[in-house]
TORPA-4810 file (N, C-alpha, C, O; in nm, 3 decimals):
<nodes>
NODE_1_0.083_-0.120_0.000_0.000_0.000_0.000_0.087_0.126_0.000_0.072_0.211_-0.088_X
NODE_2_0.164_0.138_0.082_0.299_0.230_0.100_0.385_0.274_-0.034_0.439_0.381_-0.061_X
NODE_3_0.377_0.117_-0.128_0.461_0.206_-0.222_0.361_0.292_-0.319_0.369_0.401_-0.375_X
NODE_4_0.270_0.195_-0.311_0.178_0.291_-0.454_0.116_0.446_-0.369_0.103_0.541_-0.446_X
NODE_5_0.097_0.459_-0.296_-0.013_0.553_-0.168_0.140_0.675_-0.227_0.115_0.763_-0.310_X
NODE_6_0.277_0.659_-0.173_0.334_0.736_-0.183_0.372_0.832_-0.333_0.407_0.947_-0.357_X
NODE_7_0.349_0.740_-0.392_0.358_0.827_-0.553_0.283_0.925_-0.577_0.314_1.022_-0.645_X
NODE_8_0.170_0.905_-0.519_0.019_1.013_-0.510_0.028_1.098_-0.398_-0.028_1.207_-0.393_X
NODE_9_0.095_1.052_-0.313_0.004_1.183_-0.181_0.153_1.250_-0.122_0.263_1.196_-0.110_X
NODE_10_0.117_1.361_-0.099_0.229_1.457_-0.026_0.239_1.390_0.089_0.158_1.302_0.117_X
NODE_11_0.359_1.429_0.183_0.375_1.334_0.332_0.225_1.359_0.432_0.166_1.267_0.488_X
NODE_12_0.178_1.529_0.437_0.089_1.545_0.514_-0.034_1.474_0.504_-0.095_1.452_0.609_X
NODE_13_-0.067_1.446_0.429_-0.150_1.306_0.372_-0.147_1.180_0.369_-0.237_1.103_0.403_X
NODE_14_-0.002_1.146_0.311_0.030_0.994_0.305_-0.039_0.935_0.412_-0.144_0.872_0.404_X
NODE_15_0.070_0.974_0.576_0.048_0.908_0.657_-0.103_0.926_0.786_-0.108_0.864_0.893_X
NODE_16_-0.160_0.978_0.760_-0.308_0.969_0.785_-0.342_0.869_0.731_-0.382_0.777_0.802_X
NODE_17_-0.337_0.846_0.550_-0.469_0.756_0.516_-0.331_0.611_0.538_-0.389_0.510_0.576_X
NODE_18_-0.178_0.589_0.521_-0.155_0.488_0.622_-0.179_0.442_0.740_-0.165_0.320_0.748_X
NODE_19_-0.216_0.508_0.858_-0.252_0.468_0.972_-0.414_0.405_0.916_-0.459_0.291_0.917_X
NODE_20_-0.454_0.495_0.884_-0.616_0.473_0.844_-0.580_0.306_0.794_-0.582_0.217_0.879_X
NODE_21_-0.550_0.278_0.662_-0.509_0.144_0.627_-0.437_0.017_0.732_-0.454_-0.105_0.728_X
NODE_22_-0.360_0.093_0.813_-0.320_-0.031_0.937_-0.417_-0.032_1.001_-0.449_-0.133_0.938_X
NODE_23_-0.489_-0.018_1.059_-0.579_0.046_1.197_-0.710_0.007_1.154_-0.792_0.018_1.245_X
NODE_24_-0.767_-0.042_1.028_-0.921_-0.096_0.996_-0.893_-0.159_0.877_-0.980_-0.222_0.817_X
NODE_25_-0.733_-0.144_0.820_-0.814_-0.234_0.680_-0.719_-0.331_0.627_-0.735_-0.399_0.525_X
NODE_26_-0.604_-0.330_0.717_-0.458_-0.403_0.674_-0.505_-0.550_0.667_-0.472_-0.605_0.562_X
NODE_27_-0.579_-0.632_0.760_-0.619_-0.779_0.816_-0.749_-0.819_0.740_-0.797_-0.932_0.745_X
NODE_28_-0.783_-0.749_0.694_-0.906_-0.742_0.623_-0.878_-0.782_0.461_-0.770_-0.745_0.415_X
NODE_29_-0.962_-0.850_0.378_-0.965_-0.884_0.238_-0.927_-0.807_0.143_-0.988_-0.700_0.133_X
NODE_30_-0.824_-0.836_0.053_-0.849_-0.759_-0.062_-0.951_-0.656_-0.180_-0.942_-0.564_-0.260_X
NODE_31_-1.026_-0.730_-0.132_-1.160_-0.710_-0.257_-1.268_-0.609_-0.134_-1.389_-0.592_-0.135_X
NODE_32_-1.133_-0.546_-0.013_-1.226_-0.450_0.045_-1.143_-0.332_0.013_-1.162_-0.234_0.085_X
NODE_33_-1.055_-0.321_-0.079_-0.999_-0.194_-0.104_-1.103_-0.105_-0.142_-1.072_0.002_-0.091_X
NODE_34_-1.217_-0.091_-0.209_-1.266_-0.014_-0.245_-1.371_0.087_-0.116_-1.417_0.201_-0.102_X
NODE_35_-1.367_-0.042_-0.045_-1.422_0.092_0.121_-1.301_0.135_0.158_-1.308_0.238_0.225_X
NODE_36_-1.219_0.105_0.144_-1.050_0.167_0.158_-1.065_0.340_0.104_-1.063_0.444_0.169_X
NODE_37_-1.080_0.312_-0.052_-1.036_0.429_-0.095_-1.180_0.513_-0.089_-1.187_0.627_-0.136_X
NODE_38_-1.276_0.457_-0.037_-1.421_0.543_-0.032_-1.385_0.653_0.096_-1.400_0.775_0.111_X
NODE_39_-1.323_0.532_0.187_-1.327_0.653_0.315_-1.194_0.756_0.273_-1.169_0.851_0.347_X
NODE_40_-1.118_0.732_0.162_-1.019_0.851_0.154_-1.018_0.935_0.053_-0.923_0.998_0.006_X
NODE_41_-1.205_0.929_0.000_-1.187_1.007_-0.081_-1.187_1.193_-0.120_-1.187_1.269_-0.216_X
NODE_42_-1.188_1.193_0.037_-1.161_1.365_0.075_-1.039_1.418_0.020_-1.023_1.540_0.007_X
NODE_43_-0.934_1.317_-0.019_-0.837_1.302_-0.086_-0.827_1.357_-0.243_-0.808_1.266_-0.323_X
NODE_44_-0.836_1.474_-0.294_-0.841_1.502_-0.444_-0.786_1.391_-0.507_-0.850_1.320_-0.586_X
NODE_45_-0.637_1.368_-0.466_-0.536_1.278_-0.538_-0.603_1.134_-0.571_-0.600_1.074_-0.678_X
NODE_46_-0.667_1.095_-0.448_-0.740_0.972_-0.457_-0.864_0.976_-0.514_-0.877_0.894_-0.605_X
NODE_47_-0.953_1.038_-0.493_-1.107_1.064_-0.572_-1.042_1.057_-0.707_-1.062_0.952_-0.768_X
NODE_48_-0.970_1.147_-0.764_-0.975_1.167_-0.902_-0.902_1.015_-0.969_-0.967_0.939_-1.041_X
NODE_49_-0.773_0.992_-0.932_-0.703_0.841_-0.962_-0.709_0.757_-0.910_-0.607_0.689_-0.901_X
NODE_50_-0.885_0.691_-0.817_-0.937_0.532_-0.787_-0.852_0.420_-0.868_-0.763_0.345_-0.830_X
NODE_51_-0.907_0.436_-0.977_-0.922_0.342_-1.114_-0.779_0.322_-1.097_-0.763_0.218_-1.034_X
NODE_52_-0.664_0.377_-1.125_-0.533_0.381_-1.170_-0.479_0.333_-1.028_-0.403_0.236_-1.031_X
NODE_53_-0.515_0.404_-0.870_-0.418_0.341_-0.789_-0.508_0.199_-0.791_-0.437_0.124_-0.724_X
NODE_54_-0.595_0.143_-0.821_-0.660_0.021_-0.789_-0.567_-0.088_-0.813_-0.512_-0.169_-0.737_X
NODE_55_-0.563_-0.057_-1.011_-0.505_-0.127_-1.089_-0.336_-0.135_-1.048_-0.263_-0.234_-1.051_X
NODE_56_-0.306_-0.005_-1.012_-0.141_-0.024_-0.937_-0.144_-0.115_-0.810_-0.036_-0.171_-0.796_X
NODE_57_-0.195_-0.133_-0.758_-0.224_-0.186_-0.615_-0.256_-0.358_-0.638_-0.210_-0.448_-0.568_X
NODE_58_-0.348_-0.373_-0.752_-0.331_-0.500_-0.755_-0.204_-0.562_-0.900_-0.209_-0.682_-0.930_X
NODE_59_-0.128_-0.491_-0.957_-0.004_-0.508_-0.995_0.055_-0.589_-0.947_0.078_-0.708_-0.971_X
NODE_60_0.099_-0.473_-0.824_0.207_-0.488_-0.714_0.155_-0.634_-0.612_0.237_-0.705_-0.554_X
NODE_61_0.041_-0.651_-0.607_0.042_-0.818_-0.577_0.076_-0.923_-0.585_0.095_-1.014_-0.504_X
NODE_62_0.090_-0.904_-0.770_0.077_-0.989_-0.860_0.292_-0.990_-0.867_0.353_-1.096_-0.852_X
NODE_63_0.354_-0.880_-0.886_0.474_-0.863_-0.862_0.583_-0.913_-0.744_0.561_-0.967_-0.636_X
NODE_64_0.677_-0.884_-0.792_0.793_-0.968_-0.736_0.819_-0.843_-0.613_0.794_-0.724_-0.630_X
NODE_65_0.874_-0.904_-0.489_0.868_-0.825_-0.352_1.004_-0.674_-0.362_1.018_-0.585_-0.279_X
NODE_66_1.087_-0.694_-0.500_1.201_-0.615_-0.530_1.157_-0.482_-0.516_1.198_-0.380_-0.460_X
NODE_67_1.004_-0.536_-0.625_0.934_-0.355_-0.715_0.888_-0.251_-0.541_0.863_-0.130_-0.544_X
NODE_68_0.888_-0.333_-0.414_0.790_-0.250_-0.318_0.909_-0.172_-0.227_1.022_-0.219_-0.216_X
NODE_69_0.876_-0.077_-0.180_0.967_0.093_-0.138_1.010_-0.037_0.025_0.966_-0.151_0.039_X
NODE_70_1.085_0.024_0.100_1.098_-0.017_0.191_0.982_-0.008_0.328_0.882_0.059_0.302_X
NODE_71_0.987_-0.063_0.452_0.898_-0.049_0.495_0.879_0.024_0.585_0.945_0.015_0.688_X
NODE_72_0.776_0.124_0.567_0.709_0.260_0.619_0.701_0.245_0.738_0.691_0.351_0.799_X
NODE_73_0.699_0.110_0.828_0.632_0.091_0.972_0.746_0.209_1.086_0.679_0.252_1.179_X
NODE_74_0.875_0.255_1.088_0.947_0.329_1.120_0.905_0.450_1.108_0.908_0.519_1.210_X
NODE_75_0.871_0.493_1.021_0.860_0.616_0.966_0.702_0.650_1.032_0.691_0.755_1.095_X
NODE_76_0.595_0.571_1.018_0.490_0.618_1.068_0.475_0.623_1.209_0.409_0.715_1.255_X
NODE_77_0.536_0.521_1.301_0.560_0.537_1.420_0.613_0.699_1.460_0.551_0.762_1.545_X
NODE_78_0.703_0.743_1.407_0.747_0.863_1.434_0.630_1.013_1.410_0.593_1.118_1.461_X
NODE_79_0.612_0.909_1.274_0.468_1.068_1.252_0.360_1.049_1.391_0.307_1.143_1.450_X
NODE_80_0.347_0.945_1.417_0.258_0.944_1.551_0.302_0.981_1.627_0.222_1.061_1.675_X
NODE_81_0.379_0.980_1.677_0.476_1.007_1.809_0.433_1.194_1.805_0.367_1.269_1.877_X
NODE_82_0.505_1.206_1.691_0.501_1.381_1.648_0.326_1.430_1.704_0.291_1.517_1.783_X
NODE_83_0.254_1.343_1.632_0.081_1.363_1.632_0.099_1.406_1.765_0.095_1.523_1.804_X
NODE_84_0.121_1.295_1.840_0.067_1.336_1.985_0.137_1.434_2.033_0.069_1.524_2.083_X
NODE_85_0.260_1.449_2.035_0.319_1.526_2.158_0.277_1.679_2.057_0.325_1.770_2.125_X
NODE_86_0.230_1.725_1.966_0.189_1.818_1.945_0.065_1.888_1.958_0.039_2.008_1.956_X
NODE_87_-0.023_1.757_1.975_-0.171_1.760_1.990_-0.173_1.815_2.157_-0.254_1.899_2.195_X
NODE_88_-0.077_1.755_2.243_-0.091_1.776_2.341_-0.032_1.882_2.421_-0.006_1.878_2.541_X
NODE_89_-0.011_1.984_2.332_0.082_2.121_2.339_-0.107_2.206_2.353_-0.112_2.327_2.377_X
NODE_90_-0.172_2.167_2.343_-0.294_2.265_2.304_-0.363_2.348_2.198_-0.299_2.403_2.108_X
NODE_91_-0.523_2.357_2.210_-0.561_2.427_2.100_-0.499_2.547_2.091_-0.473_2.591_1.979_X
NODE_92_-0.465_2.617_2.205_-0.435_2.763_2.143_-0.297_2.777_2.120_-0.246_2.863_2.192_X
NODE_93_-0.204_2.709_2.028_-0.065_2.671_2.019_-0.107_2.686_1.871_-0.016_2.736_1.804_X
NODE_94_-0.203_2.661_1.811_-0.265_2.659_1.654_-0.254_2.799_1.661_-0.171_2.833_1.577_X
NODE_95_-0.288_2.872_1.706_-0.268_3.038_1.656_-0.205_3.062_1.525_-0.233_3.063_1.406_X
NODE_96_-0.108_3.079_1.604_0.038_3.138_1.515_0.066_3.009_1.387_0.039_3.057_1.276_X
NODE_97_0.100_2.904_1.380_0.084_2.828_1.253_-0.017_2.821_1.200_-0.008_2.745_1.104_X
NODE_98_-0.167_2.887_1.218_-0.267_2.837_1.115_-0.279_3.027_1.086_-0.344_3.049_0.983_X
NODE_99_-0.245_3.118_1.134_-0.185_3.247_1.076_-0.094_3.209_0.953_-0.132_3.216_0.836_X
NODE_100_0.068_3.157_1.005_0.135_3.153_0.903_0.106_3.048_0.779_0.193_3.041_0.691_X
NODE_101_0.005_2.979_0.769_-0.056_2.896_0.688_-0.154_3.039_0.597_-0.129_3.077_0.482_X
NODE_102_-0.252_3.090_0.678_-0.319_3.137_0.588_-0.238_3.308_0.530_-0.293_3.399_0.468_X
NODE_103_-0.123_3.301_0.570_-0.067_3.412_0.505_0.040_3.345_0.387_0.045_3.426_0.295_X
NODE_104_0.108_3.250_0.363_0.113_3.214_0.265_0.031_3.117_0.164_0.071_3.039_0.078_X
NODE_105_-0.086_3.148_0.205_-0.220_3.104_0.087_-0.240_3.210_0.036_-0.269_3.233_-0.081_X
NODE_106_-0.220_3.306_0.149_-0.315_3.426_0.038_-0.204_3.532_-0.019_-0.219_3.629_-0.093_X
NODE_107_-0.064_3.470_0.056_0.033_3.554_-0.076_0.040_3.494_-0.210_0.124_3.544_-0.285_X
NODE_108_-0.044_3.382_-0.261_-0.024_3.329_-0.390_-0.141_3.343_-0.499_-0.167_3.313_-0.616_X
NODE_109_-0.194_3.407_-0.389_-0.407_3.421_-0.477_-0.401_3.570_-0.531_-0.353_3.670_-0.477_X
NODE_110_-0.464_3.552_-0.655_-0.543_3.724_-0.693_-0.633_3.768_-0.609_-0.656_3.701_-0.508_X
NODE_111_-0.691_3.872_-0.628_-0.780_3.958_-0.499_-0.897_3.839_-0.540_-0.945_3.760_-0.459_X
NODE_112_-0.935_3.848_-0.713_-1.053_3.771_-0.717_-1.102_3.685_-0.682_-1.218_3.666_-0.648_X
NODE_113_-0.973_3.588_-0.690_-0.967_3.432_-0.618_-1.012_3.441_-0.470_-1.099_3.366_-0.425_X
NODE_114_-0.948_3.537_-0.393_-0.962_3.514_-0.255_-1.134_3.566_-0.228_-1.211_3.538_-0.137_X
NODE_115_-1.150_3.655_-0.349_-1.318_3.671_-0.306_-1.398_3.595_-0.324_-1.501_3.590_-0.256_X
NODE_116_-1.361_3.490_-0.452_-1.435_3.375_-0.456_-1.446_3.288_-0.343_-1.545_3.217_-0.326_X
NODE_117_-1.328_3.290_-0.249_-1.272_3.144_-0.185_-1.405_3.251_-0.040_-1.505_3.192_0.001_X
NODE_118_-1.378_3.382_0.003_-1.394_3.428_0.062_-1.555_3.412_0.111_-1.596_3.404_0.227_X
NODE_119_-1.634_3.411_-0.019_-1.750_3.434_-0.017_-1.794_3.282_-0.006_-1.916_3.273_0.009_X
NODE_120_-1.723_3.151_-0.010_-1.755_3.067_0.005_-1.728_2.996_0.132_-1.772_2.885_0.161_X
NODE_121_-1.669_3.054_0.190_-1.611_3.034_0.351_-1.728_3.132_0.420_-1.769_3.065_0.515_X
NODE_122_-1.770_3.206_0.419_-1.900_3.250_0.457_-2.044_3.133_0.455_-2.107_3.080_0.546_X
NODE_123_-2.051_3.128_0.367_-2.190_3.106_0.305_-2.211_2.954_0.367_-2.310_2.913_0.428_X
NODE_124_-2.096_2.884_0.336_-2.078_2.702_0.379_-2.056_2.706_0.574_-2.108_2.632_0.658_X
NODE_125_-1.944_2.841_0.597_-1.949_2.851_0.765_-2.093_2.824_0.833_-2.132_2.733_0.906_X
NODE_126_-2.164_2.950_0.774_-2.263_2.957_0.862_-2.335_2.774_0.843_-2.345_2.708_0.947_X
NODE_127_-2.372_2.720_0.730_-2.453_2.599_0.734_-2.361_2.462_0.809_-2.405_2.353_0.845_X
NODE_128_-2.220_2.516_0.813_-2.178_2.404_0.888_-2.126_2.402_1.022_-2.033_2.329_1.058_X
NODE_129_-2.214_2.519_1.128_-2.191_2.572_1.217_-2.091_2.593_1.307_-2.089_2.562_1.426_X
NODE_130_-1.974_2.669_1.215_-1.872_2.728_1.223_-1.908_2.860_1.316_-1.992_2.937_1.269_X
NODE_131_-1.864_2.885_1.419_-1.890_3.041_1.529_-1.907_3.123_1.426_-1.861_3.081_1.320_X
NODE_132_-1.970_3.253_1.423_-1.997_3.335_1.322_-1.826_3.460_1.327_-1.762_3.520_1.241_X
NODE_133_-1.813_3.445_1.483_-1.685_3.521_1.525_-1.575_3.481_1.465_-1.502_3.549_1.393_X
NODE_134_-1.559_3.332_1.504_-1.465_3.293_1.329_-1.423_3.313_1.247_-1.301_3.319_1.230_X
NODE_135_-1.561_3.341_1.113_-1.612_3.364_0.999_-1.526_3.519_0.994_-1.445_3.571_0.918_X
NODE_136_-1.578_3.547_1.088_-1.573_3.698_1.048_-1.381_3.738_1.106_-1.303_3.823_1.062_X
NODE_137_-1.369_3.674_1.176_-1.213_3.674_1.185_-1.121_3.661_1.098_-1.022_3.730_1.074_X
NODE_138_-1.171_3.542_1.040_-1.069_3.491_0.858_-1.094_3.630_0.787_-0.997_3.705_0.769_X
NODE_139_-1.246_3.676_0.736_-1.248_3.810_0.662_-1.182_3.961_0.727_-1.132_4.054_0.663_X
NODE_140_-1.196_3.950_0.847_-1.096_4.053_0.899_-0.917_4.046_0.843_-0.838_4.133_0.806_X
NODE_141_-0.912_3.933_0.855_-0.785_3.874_0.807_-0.767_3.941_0.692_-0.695_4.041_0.688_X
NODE_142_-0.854_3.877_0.551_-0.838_3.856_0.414_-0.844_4.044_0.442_-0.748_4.114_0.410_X
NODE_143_-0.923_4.080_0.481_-0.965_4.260_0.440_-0.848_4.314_0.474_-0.782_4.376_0.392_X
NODE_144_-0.804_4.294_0.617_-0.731_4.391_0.653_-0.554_4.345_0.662_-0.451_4.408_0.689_X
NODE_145_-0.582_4.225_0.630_-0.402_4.196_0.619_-0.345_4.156_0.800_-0.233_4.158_0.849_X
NODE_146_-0.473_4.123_0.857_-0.404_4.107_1.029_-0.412_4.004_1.068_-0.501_3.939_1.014_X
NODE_147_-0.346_3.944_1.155_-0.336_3.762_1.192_-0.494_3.761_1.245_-0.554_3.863_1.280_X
NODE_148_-0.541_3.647_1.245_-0.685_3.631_1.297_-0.655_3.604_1.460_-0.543_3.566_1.495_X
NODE_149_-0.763_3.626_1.557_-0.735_3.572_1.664_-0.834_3.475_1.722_-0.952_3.483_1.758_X
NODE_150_-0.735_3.374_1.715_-0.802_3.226_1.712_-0.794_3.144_1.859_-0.837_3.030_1.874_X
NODE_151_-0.722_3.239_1.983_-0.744_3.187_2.111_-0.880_3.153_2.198_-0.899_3.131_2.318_X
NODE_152_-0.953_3.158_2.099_-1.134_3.114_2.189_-1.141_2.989_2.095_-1.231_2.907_2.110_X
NODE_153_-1.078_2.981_2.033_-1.150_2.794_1.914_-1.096_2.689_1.945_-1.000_2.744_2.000_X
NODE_154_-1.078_2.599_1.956_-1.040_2.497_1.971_-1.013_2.390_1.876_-1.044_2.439_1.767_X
NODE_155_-0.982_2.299_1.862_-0.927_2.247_1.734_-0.970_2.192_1.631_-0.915_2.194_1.520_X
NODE_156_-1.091_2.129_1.665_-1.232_2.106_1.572_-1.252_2.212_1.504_-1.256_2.205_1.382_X
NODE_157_-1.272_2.361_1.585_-1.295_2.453_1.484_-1.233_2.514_1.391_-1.279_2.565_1.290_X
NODE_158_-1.091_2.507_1.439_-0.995_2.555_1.330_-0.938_2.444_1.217_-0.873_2.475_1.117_X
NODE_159_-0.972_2.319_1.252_-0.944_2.272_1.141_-1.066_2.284_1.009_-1.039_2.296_0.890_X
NODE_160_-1.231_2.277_1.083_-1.316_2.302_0.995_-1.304_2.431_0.915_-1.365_2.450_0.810_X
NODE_161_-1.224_2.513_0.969_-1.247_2.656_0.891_-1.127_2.621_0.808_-1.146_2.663_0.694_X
NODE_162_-1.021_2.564_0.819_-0.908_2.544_0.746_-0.961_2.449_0.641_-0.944_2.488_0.526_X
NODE_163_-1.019_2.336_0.656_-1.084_2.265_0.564_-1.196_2.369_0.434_-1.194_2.363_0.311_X
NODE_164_-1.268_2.442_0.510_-1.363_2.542_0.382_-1.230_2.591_0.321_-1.202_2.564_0.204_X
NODE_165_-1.165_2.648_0.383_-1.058_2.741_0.309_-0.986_2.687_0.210_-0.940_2.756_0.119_X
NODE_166_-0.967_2.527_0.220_-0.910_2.418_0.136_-1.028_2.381_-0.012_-1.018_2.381_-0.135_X
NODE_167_-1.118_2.357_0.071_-1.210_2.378_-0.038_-1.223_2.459_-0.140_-1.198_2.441_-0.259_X
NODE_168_-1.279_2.582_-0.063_-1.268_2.705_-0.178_-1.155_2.708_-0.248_-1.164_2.757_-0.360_X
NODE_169_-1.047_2.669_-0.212_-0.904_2.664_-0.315_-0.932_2.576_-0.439_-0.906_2.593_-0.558_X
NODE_170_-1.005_2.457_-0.358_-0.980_2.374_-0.480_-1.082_2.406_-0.631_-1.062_2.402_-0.752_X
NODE_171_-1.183_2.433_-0.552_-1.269_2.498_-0.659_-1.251_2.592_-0.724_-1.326_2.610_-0.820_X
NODE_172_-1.146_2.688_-0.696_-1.100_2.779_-0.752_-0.994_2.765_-0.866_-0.984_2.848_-0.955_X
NODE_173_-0.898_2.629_-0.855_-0.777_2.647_-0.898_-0.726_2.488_-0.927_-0.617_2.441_-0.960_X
NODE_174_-0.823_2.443_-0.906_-0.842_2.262_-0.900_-0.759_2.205_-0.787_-0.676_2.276_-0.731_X
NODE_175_-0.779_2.081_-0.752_-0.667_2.011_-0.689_-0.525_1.970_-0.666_-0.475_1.932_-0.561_X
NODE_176_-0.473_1.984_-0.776_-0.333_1.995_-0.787_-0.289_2.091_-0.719_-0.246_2.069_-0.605_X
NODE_177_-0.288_2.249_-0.783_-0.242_2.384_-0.734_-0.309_2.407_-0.623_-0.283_2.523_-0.593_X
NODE_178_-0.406_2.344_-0.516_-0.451_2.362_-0.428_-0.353_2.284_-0.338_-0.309_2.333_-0.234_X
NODE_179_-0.317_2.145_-0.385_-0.254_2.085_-0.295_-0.069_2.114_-0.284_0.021_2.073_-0.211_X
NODE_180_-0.078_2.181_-0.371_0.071_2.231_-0.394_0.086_2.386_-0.317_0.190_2.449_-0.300_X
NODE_181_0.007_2.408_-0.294_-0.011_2.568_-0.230_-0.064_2.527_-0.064_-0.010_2.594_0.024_X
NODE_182_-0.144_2.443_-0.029_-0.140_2.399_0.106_-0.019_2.342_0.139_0.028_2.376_0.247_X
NODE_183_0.056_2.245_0.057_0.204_2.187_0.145_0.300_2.265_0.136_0.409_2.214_0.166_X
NODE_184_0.301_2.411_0.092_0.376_2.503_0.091_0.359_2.545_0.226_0.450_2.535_0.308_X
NODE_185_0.225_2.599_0.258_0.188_2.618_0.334_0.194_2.582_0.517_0.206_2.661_0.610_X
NODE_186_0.179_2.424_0.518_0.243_2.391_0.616_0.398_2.369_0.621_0.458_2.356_0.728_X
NODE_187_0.445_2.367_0.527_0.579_2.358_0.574_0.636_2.511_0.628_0.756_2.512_0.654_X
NODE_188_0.583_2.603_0.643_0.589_2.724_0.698_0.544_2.706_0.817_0.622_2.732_0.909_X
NODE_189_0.410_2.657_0.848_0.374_2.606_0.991_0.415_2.566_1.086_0.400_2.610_1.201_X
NODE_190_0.523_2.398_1.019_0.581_2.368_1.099_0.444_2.256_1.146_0.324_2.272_1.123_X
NODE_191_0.508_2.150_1.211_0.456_2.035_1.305_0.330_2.099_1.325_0.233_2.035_1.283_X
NODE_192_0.305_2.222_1.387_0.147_2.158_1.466_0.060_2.229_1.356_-0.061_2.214_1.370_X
NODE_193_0.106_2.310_1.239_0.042_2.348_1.106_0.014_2.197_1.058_-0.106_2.185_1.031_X
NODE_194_0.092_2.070_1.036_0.092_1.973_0.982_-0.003_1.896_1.038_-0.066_1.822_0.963_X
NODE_195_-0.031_1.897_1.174_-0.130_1.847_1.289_-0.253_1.918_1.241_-0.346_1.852_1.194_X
NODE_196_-0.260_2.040_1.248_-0.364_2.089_1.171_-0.426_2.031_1.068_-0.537_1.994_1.108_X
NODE_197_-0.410_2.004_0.958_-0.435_1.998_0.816_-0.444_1.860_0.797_-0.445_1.819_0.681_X
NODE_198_-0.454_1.734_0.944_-0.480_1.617_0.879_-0.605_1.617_0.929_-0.647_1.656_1.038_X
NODE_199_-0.698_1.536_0.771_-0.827_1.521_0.792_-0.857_1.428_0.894_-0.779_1.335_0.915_X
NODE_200_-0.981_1.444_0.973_-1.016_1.353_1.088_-1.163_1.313_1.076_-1.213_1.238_1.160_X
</nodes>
């Protein structure tokens, strides 16, 4: 799963939908990959290339043990390790990395773009009962160029507002340049930006 998963997904991704795969679907049948890739299809990379990682995936079955990357079980242990001891630094530790996240998103957007993305982070907030104080914090942001202040939210909420904001990108600019402009993004963040931005 590791070698094909990695060709497609940036690290901040990879290892989410790997744990996801050890943790409910590793012991389980082949011919259940497809609830595999259903639950990861929040995944642009994955929604759009099912068909292609399927067919790679059952390849690599069929193949000799040479063609597969080495094994990830090291490497994800550590991204967990990271998960927690960052998770457990606190919600209001997200401040300042989900600032420097949304200031290099919006150093890469036209005004128009961000009004598109803007007006859609409104409209979806309110129906997905996002605080309205929030809402209006990100647009204070976008208007006035000032860090938002995000010490009353907690981490559910800032990832949901980070998620619309992901959205509206993608609709704006498709998935690719969305996902290439978010891992820019956290790597400015830093660890608990990266904690941020995995889907849950």
């Amino acid at each position: 799963m590791y070698t094909v998963l990695s060709e497609w997904l940036p690290e901040h991704q990879l290892w989410p939908v790997m744990w996801l795969w050890q943790q409910q679907f590793a012991q389980r049948a082949q011919f259940e990959l497809n609830e595999f890739f259903s639950q990861c299809s929040h995944y642009p990379a994955i929604k759009q290339h099912r068909s292609q990682l399927y067919r790679r995936l059952i390849g690599l079955l069929m193949a000799e043990d040479e063609q597969l990357k080495d094994d990830p079980w090291p490497t994800m242990q550590r991204y967990q390790r990271q998960q927690q001891d960052t998770l457990a630094q606190g919600a209001d530790d997200y401040s300042q990395p989900l600032n420097d996240m949304m200031s290099t998103l919006l150093s890469h957007l036209r005004s128009d773009t961000i009004a598109r993305i803007q007006d859609y982070i409104v409209a979806q907030g309110a129906r997905t009962g996002l605080p309205a104080a929030l809402i209006q914090s990100l647009v204070h942001c976008i208007e006035q160029q000032q860090p938002m202040a995000l010490q009353s939210y907690d981490e559910q909420q800032l990832r949901a507002l980070l998620n619309l904001f992901y959205i509206g990108l993608c609709e704006s600019l498709g998935p690719v340049k969305a996902d290439q402009l978010l891992s820019e993004a956290i790597q400015r963040g830093g660890p608990l930006a990266q904690a941020l931005a995995v889907a849950r």
